[in-house]
MIDOSE-1310 file (N, C-alpha, C; in nm, 2 decimals, decimal comma, always signed):
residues 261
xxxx	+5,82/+7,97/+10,86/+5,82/+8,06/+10,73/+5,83/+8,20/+10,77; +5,91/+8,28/+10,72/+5,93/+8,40/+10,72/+5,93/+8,49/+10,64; +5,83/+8,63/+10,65/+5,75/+8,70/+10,59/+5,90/+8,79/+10,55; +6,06/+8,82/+10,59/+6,14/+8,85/+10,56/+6,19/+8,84/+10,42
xxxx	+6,19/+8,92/+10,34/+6,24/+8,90/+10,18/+6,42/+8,93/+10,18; +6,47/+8,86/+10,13/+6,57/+8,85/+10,13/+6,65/+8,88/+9,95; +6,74/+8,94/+9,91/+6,80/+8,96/+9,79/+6,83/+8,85/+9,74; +6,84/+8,78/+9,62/+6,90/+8,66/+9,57/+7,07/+8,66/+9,61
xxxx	+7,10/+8,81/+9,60/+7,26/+8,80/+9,63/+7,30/+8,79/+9,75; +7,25/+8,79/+9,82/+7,26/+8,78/+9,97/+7,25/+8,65/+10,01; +7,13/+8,58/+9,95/+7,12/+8,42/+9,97/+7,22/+8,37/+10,00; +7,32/+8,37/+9,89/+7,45/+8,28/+9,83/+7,54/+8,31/+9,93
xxxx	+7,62/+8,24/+9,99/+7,73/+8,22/+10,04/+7,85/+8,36/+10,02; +7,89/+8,37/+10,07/+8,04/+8,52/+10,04/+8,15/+8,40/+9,98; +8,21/+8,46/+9,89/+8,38/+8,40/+9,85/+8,44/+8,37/+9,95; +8,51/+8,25/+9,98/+8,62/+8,24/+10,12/+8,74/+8,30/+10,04
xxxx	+8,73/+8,45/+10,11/+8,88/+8,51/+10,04/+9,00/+8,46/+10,11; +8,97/+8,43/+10,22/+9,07/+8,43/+10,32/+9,15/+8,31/+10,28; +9,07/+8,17/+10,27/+9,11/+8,05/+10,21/+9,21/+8,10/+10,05; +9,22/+8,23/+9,98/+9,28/+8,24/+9,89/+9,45/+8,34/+9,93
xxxx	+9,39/+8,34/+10,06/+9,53/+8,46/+10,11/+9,48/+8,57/+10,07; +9,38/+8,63/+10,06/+9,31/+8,81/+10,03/+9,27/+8,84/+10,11; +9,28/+8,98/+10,19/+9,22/+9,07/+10,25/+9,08/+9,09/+10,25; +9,00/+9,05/+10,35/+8,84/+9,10/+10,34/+8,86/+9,26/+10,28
xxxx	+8,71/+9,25/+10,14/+8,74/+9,40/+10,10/+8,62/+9,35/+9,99; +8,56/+9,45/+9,91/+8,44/+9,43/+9,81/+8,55/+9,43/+9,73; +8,49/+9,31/+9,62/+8,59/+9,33/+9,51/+8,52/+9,26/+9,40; +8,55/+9,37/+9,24/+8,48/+9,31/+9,17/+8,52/+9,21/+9,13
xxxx	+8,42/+9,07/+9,06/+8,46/+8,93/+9,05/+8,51/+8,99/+8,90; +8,64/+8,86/+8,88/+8,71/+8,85/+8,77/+8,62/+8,78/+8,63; +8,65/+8,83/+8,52/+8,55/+8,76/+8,43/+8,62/+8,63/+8,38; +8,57/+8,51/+8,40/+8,58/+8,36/+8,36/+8,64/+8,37/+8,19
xxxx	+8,60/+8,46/+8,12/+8,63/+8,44/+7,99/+8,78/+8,44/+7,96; +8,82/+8,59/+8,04/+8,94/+8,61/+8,04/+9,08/+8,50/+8,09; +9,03/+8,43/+8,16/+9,11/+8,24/+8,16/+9,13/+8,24/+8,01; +9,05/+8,21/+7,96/+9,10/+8,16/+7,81/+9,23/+8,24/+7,75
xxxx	+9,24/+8,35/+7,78/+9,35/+8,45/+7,72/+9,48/+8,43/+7,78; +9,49/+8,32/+7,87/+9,62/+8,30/+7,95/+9,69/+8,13/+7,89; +9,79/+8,11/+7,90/+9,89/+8,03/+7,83/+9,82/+7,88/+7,89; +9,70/+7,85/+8,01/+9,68/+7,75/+8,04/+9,51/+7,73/+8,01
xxxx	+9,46/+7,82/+7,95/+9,30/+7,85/+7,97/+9,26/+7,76/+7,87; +9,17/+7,71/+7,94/+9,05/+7,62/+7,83/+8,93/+7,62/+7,88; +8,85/+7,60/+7,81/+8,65/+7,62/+7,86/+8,62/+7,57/+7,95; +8,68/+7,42/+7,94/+8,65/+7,39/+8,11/+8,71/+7,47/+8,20
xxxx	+8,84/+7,52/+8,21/+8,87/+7,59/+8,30/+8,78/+7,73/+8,37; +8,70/+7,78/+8,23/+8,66/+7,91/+8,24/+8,56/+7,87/+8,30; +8,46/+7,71/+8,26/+8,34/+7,67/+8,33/+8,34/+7,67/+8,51; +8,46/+7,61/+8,55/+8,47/+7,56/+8,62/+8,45/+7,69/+8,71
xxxx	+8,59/+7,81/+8,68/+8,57/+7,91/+8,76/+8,43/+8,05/+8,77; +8,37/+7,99/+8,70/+8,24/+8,04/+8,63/+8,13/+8,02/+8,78; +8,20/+7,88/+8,77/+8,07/+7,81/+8,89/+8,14/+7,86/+9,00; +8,26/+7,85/+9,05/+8,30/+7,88/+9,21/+8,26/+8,07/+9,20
xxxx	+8,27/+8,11/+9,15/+8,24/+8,27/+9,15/+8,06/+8,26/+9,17; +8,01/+8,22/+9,14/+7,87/+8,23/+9,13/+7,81/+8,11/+9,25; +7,96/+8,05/+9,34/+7,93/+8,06/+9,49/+7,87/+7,89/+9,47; +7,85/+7,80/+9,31/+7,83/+7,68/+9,25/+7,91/+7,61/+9,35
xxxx	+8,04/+7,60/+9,34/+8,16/+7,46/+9,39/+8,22/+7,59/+9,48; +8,32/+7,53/+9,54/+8,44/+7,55/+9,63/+8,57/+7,59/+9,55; +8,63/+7,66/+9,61/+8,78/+7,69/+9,55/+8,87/+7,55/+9,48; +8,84/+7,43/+9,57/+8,88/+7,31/+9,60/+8,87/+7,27/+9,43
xxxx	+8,77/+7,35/+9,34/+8,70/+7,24/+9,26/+8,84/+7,30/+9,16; +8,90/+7,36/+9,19/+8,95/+7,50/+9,04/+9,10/+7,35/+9,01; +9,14/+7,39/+8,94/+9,30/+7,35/+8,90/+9,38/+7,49/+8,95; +9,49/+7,41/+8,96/+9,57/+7,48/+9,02/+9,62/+7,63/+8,90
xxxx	+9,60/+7,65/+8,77/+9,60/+7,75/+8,70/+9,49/+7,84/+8,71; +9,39/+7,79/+8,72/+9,28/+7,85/+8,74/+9,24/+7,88/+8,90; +9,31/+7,86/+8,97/+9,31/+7,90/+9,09/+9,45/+7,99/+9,09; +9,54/+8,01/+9,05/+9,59/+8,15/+9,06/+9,57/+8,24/+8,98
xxxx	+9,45/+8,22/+8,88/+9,38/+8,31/+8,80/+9,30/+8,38/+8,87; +9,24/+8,34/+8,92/+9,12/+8,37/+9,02/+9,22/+8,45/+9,17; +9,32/+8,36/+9,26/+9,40/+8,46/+9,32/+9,47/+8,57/+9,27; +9,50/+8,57/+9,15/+9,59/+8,70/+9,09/+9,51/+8,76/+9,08
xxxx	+9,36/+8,76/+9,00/+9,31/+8,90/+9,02/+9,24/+8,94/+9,13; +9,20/+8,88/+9,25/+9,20/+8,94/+9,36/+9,30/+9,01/+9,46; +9,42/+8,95/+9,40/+9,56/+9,03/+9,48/+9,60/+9,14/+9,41; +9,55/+9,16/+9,31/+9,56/+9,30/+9,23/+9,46/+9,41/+9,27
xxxx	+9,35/+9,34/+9,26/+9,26/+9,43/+9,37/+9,26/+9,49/+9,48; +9,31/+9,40/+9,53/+9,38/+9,40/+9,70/+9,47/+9,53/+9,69; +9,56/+9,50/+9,58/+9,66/+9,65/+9,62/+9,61/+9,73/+9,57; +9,57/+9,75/+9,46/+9,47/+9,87/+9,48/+9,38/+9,93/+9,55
xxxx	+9,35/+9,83/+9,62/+9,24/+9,93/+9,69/+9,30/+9,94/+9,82; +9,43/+9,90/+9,86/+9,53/+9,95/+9,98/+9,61/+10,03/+9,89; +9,64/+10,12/+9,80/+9,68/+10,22/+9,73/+9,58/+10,30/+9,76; +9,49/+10,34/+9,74/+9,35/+10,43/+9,78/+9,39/+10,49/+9,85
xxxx	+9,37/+10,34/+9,98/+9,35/+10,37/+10,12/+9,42/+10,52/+10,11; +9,57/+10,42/+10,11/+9,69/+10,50/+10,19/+9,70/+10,64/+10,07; +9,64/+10,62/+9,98/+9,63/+10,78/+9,90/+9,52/+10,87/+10,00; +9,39/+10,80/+10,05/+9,28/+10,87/+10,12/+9,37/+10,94/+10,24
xxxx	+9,48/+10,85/+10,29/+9,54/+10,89/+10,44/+9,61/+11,00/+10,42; +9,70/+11,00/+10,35/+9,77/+11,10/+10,29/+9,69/+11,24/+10,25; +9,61/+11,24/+10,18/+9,55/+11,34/+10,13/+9,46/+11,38/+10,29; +9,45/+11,34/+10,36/+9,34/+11,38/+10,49/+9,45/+11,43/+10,67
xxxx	+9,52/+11,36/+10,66/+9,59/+11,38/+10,76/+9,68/+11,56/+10,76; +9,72/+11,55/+10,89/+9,78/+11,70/+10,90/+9,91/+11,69/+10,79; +9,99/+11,74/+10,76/+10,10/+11,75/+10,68/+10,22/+11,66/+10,76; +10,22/+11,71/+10,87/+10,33/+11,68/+11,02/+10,33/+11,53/+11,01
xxxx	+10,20/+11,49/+10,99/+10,18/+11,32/+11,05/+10,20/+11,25/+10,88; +10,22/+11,31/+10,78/+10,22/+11,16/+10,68/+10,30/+11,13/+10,68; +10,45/+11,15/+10,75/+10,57/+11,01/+10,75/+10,57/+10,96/+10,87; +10,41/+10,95/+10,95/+10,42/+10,83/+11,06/+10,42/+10,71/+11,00
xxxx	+10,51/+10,65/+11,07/+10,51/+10,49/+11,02/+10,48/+10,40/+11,17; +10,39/+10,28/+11,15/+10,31/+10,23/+11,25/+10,45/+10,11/+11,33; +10,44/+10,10/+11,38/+10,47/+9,98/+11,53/+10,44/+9,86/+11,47; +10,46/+9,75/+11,53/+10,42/+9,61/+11,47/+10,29/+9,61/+11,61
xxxx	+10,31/+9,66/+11,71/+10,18/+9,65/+11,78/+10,06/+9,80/+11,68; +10,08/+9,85/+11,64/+10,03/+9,90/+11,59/+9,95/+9,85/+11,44; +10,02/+9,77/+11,41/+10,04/+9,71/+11,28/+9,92/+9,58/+11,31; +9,89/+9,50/+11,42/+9,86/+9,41/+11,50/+9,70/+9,47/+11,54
xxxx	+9,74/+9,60/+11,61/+9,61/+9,62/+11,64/+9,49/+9,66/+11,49; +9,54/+9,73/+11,41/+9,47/+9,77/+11,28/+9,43/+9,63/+11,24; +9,52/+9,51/+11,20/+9,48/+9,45/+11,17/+9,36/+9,32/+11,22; +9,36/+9,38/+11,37/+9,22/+9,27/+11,42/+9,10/+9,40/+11,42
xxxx	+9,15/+9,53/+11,38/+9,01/+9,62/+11,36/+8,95/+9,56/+11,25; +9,01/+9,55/+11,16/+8,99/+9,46/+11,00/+8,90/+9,33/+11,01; +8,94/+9,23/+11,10/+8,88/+9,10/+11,10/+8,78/+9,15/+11,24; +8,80/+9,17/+11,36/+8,71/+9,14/+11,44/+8,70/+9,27/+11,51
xxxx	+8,63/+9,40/+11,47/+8,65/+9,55/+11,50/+8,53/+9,47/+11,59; +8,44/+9,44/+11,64/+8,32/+9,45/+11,74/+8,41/+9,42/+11,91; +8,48/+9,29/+11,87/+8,58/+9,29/+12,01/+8,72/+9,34/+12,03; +8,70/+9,44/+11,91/+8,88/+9,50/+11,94/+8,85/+9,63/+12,05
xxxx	+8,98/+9,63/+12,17/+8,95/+9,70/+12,23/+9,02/+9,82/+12,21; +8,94/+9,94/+12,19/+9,01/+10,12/+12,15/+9,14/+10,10/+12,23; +9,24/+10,21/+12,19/+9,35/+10,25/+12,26/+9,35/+10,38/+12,33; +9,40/+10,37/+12,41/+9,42/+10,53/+12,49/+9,58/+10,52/+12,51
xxxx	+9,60/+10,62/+12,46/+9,81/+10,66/+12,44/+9,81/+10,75/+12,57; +9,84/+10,74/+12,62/+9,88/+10,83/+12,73/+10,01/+10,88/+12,75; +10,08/+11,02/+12,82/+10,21/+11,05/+12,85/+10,20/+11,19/+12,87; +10,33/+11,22/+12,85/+10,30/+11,39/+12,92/+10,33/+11,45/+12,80
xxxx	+10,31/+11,59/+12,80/+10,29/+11,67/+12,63/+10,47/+11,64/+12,57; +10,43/+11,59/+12,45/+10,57/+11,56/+12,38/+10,67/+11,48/+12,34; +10,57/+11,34/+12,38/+10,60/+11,23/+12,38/+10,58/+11,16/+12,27; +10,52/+11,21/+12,17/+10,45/+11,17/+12,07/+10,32/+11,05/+12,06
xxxx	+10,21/+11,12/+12,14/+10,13/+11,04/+12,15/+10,03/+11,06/+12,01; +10,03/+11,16/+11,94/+9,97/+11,26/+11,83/+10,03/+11,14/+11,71; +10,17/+11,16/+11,68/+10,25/+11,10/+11,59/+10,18/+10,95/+11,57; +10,18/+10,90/+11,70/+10,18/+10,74/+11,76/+10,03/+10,72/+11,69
xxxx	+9,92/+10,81/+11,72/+9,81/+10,76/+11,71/+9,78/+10,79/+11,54; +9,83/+10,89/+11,46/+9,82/+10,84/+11,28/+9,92/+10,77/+11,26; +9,99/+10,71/+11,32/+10,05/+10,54/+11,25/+9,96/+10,46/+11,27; +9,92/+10,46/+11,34/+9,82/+10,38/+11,38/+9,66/+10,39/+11,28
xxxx	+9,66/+10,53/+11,23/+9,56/+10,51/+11,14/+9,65/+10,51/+10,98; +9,74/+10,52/+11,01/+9,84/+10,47/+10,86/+9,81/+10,32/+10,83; +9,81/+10,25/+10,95/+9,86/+10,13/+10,95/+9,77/+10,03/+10,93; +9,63/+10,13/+10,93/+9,47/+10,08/+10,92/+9,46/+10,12/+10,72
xxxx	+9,50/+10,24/+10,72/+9,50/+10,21/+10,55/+9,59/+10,11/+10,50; +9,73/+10,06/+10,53/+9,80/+9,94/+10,48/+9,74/+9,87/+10,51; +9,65/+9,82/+10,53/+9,54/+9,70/+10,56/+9,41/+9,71/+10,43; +9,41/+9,79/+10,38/+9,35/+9,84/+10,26/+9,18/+9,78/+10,28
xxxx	+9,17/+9,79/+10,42/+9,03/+9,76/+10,43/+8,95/+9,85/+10,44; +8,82/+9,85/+10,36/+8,73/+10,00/+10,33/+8,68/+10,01/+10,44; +8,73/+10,08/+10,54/+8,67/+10,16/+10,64/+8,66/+10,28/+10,66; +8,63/+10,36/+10,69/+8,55/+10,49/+10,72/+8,66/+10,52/+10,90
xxxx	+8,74/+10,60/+10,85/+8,80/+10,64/+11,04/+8,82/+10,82/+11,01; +8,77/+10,88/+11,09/+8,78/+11,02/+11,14/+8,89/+11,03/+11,26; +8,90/+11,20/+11,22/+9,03/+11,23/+11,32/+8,97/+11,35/+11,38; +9,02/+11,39/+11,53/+8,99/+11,54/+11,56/+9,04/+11,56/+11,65
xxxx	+9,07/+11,68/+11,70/+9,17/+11,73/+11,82/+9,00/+11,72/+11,94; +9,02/+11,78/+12,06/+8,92/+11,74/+12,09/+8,87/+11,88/+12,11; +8,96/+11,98/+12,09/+8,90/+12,10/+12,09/+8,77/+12,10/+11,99; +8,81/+12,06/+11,81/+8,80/+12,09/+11,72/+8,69/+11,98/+11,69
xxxx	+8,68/+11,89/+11,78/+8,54/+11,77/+11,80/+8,41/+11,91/+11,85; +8,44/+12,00/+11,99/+8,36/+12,02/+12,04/+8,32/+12,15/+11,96; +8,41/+12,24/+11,88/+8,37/+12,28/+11,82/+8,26/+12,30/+11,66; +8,27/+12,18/+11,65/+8,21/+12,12/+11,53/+8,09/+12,11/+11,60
xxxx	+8,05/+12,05/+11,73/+7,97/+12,02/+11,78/+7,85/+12,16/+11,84; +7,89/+12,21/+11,89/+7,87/+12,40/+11,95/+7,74/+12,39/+11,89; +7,64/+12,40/+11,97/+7,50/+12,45/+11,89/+7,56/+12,61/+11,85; +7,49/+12,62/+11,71/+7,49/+12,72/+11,66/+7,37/+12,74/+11,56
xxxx	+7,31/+12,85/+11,54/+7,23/+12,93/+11,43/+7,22/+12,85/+11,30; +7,16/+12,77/+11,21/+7,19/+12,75/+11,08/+7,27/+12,62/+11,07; +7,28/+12,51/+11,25/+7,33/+12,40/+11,22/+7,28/+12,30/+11,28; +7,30/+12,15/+11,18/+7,23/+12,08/+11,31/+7,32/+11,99/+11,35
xxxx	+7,40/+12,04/+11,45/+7,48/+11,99/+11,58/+7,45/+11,81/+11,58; +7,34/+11,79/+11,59/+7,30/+11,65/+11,62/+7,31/+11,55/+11,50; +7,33/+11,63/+11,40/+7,36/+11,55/+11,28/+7,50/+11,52/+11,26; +7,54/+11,65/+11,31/+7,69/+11,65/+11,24/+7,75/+11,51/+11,37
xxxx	+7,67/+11,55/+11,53/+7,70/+11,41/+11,64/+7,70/+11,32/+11,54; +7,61/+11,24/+11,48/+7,54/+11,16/+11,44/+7,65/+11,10/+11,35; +7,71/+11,19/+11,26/+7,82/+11,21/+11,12/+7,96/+11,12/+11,21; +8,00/+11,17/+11,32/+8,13/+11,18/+11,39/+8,11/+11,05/+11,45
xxxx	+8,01/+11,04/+11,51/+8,00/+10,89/+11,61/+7,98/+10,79/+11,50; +8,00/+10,77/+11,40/+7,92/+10,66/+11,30/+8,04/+10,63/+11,24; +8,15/+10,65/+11,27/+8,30/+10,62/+11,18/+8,34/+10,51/+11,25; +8,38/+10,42/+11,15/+8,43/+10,31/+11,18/+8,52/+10,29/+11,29
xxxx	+8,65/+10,37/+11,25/+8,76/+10,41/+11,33/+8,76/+10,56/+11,36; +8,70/+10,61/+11,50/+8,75/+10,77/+11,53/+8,88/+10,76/+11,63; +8,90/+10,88/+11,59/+9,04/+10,93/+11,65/+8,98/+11,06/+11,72; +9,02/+11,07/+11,88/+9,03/+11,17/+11,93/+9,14/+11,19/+12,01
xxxx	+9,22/+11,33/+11,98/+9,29/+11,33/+12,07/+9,29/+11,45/+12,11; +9,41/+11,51/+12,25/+9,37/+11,58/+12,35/+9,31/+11,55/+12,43; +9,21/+11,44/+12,44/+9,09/+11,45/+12,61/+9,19/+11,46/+12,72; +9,08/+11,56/+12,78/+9,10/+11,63/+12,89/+9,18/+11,75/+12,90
xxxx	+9,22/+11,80/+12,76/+9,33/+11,92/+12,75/+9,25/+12,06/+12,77; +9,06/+12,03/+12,75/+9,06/+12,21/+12,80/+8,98/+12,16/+12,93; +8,93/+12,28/+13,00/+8,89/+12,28/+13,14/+8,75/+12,21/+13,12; +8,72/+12,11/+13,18/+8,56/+12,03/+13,20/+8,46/+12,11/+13,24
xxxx	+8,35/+12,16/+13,11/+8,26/+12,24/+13,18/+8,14/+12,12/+13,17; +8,02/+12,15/+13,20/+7,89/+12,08/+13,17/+7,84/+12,03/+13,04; +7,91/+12,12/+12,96/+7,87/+12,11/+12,81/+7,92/+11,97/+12,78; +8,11/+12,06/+12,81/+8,21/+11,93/+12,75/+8,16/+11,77/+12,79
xxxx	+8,17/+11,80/+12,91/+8,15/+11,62/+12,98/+7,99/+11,58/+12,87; +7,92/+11,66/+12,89/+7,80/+11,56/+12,83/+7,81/+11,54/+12,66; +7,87/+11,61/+12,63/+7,96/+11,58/+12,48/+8,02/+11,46/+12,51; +8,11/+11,48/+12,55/+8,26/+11,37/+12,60/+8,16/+11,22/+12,63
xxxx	+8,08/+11,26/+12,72/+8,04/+11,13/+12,75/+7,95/+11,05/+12,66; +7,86/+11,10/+12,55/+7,77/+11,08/+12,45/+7,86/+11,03/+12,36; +7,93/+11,09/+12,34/+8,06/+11,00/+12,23/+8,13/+10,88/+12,30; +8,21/+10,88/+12,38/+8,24/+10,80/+12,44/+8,17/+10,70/+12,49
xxxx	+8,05/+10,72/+12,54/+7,91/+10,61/+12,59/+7,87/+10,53/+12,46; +7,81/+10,62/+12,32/+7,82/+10,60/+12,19/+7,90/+10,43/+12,13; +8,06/+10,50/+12,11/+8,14/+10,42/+12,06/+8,15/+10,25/+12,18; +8,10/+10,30/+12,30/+8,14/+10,20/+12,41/+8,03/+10,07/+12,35
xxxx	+7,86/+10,15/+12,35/+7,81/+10,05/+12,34/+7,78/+9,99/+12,20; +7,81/+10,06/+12,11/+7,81/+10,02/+11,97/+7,92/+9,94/+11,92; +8,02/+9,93/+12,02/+8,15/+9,86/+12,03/+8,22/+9,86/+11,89; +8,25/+9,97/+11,90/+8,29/+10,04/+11,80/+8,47/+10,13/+11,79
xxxx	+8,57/+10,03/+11,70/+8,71/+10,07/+11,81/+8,79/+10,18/+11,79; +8,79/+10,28/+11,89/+8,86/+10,43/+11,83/+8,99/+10,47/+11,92; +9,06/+10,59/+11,91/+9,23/+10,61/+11,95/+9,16/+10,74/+12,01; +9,23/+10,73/+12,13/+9,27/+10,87/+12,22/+9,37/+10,89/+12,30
xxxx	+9,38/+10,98/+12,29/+9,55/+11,05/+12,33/+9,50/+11,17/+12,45; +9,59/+11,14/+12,57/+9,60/+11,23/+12,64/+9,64/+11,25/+12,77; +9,69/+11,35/+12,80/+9,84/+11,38/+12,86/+9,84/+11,39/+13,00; +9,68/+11,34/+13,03/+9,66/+11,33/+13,19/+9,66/+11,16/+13,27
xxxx	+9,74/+11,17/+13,34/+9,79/+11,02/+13,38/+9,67/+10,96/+13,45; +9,67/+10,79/+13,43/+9,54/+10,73/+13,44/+9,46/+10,76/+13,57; +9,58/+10,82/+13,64/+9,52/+10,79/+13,83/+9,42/+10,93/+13,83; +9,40/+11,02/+13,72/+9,36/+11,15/+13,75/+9,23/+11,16/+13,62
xxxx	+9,20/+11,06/+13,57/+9,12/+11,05/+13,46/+9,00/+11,09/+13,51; +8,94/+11,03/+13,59/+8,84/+11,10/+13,70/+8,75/+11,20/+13,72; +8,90/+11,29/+13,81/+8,90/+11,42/+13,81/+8,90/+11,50/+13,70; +8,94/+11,43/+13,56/+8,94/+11,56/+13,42/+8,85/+11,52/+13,35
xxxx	+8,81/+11,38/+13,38/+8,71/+11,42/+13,25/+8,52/+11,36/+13,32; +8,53/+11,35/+13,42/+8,42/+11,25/+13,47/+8,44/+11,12/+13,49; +8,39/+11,07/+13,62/+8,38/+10,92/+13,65/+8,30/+10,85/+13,50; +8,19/+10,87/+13,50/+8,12/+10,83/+13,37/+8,23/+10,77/+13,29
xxxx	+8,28/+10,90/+13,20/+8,40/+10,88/+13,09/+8,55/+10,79/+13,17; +8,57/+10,85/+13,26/+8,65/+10,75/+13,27/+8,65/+10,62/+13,30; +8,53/+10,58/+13,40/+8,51/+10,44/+13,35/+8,44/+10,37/+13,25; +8,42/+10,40/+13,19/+8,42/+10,35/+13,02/+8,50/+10,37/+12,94
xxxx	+8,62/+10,51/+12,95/+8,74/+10,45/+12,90/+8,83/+10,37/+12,93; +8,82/+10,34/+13,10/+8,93/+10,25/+13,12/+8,82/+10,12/+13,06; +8,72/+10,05/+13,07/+8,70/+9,95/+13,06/+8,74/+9,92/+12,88; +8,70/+10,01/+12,81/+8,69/+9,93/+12,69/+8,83/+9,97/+12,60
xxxx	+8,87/+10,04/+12,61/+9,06/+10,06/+12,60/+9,19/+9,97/+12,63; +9,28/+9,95/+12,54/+9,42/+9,93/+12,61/+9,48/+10,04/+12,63; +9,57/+10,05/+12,72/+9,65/+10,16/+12,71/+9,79/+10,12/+12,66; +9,84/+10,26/+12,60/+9,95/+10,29/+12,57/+10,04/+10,33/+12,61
xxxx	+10,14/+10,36/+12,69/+10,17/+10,46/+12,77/+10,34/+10,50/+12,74; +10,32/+10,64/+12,65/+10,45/+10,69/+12,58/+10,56/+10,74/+12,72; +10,68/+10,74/+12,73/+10,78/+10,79/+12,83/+10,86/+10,89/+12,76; +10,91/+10,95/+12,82/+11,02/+11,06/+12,74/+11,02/+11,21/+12,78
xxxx	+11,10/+11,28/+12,70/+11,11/+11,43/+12,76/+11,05/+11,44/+12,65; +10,99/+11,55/+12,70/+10,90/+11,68/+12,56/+11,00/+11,71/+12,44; +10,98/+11,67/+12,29/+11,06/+11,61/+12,21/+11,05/+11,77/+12,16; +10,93/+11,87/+12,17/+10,94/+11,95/+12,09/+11,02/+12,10/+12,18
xxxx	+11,07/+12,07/+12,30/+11,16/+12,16/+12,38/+11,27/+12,14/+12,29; +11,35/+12,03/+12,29/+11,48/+11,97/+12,18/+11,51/+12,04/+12,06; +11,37/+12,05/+12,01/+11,34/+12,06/+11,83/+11,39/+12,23/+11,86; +11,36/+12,28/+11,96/+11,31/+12,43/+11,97/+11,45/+12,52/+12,02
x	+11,55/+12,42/+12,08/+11,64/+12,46/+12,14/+11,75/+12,52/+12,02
């Protein structure tokens, strides 16, 4: 026996959305009555789906009208609330990056953050300045709002990480840590772009250590090639970014010398 109180709504089983073809996502349940107002609805019908929503029977128990009653208004939800998303992305991202459009590995990786983010492994994009590792990594968070799953992802250069961070007068630094490390999906890019002082690394490494053991999956970009990770950012940091990372690794000439010419 256990002294643990538990919610009645928690008791019950979750909806198998997935057995309906819907996206994991909170969604409000459809009202049973509203069956009746459709060209096939009858009381049993509304009874029936009355009980599967309140977790009673299985999807199995519905008729087939009443089972695309029940899937249509969760596919409507679904795009709505991947409308949001990709409204949230848009309105947050730099101006440069909202006509990134994601990769099918890109598309692939978002989508196992969605179902199994604890063993998805972060990405590290690597290449030399201009390759579009920057571009690469908000498709990649584009491609996480087309997934319309409510998650929580931050973005920051890494200058503008450590700056947020900066003990200062009137702030509490450790909260705002606290704020930055707790995002579902973070995005850092630049590491290793300014000179490694004492500060930086034990920043660098607290985040990095952070996201490693809370297995938690985030994007970093940066223009120093794997054999030298080491030397720029700490052994620490570098072996915990190689272990818990894929890499990426962009080729090409500096795209913005071309643009400039």
């Amino acid at each position: 026996m256990t002294n643990h109180w538990t919610p009645p709504s928690h008791r019950r089983p979750k909806l198998d959305l997935a057995a309906l073809g819907i996206p994991a996502g909170r969604y409000i349940l459809p009202d049973p009555t509203d069956f009746l107002l459709t060209p096939e609805g009858t009381n049993e019908g509304a009874a029936r789906i009355h009980d599967y929503l309140n977790r009673k029977t299985g999807h199995d128990t519905l008729q087939p009208a009443e089972l695309d009653f029940v899937r249509q208004h969760f596919l409507n939800a679904a795009e709505e609330q991947r409308q949001r998303a990709i409204t949230h992305f848009e309105s947050k991202v730099p101006r440069r990056y909202i006509s990134a459009r994601p990769t099918d590995l890109a598309t692939a990786w978002a989508h196992t953050v969605t179902t199994t983010p604890e063993t998805t492994r972060s990405l590290l994009i690597i290449g030399p300045t201009g390759t579009g590792k920057t571009h690469y990594a908000y498709s990649v968070l584009r491609a996480l709002a087309e997934t319309g799953a409510a998650l929580k992802w931050a973005a920051y250069t890494a200058a503008d990480l450590y700056a947020q961070l900066r003990p200062r007068t009137g702030r509490d630094s450790e909260a705002t840590f606290e704020q930055i490390v707790g995002a579902d999906v973070l995005f850092v890019d630049d590491l290793a772009a300014a000179k490694l002082t004492e500060w930086t690394e034990e920043v660098t490494y607290r985040l990095i250590n952070h996201r490693y053991e809370q297995c938690k999956p985030g994007i970093f970009t940066s223009n120093v090639p794997p054999a030298q990770l080491r030397d720029a950012l700490g052994e620490r940091i570098a072996s915990r970014l190689t272990e818990m990372c894929e890499r990426v690794a962009l080729k090409g000439d500096d795209r913005r010398k071309g643009m400039a010419a």
